[in-house]
C-alpha positions as CSV (number, residue, x, y, z in Angstrom):
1,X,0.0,0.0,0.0
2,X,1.3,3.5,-0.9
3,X,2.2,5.5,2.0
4,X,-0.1,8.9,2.3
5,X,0.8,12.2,3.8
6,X,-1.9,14.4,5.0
7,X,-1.4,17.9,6.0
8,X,-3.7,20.1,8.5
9,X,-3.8,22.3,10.8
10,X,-4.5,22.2,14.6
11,X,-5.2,24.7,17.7
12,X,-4.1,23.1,20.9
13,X,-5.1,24.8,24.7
14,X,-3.1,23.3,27.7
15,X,-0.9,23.0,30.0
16,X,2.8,22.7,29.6
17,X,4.4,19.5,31.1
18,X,7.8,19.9,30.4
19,X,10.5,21.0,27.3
20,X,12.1,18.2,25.9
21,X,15.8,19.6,25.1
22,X,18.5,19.1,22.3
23,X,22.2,19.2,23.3
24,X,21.5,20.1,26.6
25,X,20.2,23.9,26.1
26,X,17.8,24.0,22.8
27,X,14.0,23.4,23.2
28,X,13.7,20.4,20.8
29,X,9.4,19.9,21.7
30,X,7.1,20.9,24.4
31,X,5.5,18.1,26.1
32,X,1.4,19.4,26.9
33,X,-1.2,17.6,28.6
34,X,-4.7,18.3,27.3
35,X,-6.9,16.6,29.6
36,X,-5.8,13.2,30.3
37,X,-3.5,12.7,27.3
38,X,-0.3,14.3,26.7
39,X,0.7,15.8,22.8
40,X,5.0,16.3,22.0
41,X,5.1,19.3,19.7
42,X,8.1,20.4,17.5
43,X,9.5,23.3,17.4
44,X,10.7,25.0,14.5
45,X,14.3,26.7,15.2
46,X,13.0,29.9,14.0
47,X,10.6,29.8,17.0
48,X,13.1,28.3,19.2
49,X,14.8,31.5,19.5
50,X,11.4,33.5,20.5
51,X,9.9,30.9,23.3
52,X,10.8,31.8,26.5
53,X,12.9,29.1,28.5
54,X,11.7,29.9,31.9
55,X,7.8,28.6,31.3
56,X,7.2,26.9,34.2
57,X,5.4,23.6,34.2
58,X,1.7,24.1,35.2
59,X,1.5,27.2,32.5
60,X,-1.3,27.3,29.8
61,X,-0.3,27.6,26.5
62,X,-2.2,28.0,23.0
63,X,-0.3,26.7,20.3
64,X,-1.2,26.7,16.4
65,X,0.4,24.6,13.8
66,X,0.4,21.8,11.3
67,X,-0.5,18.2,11.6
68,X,1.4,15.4,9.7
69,X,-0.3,12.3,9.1
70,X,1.4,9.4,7.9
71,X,0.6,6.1,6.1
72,X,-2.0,3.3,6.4
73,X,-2.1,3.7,10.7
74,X,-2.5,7.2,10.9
75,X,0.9,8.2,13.1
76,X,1.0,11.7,13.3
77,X,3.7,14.2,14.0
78,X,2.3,17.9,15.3
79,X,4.7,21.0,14.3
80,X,3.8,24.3,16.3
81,X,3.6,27.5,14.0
82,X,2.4,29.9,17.2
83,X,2.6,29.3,20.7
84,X,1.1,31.7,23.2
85,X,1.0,31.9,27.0
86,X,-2.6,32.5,28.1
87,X,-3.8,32.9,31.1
88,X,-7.3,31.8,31.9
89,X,-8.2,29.5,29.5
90,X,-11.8,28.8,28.0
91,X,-11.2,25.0,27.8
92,X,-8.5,22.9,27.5
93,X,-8.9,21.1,24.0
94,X,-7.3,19.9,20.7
95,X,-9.0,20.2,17.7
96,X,-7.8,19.3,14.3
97,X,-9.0,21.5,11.6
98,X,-10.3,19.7,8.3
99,X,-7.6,17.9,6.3
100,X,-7.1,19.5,3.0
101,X,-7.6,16.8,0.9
102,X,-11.2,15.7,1.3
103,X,-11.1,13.0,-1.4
104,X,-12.1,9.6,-0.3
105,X,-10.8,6.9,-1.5
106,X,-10.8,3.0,-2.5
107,X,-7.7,1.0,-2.7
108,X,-8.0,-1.9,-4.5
109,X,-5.2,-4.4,-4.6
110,X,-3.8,-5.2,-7.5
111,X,-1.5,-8.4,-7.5
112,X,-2.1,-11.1,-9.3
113,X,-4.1,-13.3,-6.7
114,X,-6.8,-10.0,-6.4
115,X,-6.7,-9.5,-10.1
116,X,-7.4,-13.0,-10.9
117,X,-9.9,-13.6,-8.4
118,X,-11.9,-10.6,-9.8
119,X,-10.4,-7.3,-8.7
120,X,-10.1,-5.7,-12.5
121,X,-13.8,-6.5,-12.9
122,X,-14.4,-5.0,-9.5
123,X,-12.7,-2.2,-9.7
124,X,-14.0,-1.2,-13.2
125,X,-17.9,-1.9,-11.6
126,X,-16.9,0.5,-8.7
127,X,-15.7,3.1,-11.3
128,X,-19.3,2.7,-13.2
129,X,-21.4,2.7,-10.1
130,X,-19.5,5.7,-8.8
131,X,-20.0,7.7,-12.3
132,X,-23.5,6.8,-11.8
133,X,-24.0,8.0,-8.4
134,X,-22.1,11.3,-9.4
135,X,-19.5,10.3,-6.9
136,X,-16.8,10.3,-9.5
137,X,-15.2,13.4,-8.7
138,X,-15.3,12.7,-4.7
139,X,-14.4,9.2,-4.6
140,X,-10.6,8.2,-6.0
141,X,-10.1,4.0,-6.8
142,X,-6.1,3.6,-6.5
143,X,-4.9,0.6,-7.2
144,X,-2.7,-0.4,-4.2
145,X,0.0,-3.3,-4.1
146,X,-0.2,-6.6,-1.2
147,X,-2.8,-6.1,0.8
148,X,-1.8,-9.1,2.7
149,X,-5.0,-11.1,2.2
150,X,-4.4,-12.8,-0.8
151,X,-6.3,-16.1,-0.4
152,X,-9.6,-13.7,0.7
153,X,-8.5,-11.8,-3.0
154,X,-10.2,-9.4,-4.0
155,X,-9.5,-7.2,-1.3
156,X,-10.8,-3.6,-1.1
157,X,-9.8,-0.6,1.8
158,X,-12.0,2.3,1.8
159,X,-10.3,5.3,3.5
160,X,-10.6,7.5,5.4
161,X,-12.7,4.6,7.6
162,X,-9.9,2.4,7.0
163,X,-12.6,-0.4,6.6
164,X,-11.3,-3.6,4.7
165,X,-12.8,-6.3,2.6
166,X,-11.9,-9.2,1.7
167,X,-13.6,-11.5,-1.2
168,X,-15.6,-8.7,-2.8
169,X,-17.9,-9.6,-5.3
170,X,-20.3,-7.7,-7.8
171,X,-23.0,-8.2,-6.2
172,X,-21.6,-6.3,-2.7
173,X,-20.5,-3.2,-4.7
174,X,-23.9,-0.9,-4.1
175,X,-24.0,-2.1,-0.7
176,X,-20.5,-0.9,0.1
177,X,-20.6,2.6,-1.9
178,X,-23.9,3.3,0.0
179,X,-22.5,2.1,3.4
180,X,-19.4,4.2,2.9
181,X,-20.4,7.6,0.4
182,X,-23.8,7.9,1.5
């Protein structure tokens, strides 16, 4: 399966736990607790040089930035842009802004055990039924490599739910697009 890179931005309110230094004196990430889990953010060098080394642990902090995430799991990496010392704040809380790619999509394996067992028919149905529906513009097939399934062949992944299927037929292909784009 390809590996995927999605990049969008977050606002995190908390309170700082701790800096995690570099060679003993540069501020590498900030380590925050939002509630009852606890986010590492990088920091840039450029903003390095602007964050003030003497927070004390307790303090609440707003920080704005990007979100990386990576691959079929969905590890992600958070990179602060802004980070601000507040003073009362509204509510502790993360929230992840919108991804900027919106397209969902199908990956259909496309080794020889999936093809044979049906996945070239498959996919070309999904295509159809998806023109059909007017999905064909939202909805991307990509044809993806081992799925790791091959005696279940054809096997299917619909993102973002991260759903897989194994021995697709025809006859399950409305079923799924409703389940999934509907």
């Amino acid at each position: 399966m390809s590996k995927s890179l999605t990049v969008s931005p977050f606002r995190l309110i908390g309170q700082l736990e701790s800096f995690v230094m570099k060679d003993g004196d540069k501020i590498k990430y900030l380590r925050i607790s939002v509630a009852s889990r606890e986010f590492w953010i990088k920091i840039p060098k450029k903003l390095r040089q602007s964050l003030n080394p003497n927070l004390a642990p307790g303090v609440w902090l707003e920080v704005e930035g990007t979100r990386e995430t990576k691959g079929k799991m969905g590890t992600f990496k958070l990179k602060a842009a802004t980070v601000k010392e507040i003073t009362q704040p509204q509510d502790p809380c993360v929230m992840i802004l919108p991804e900027k790619t919106t397209k969902k999509r199908i990956l259909v394996c496309q080794k020889s055990s999936c093809w044979k067992r049906g996945g070239k028919t498959l996919c070309q149905e999904m295509e159809t039924k998806l023109s059909d529906r007017g999905l064909g513009e939202q909805v991307e097939i990509k044809l993806t490599g081992c799925l790791k399934q091959c005696k279940k062949g054809p096997n299917v992944v619909v993102l973002p739910d991260k759903t897989q299927y194994n021995q697709v037929s025809l006859g399950q292909v409305d079923k799924l697009l409703e389940k999934h784009f509907t």
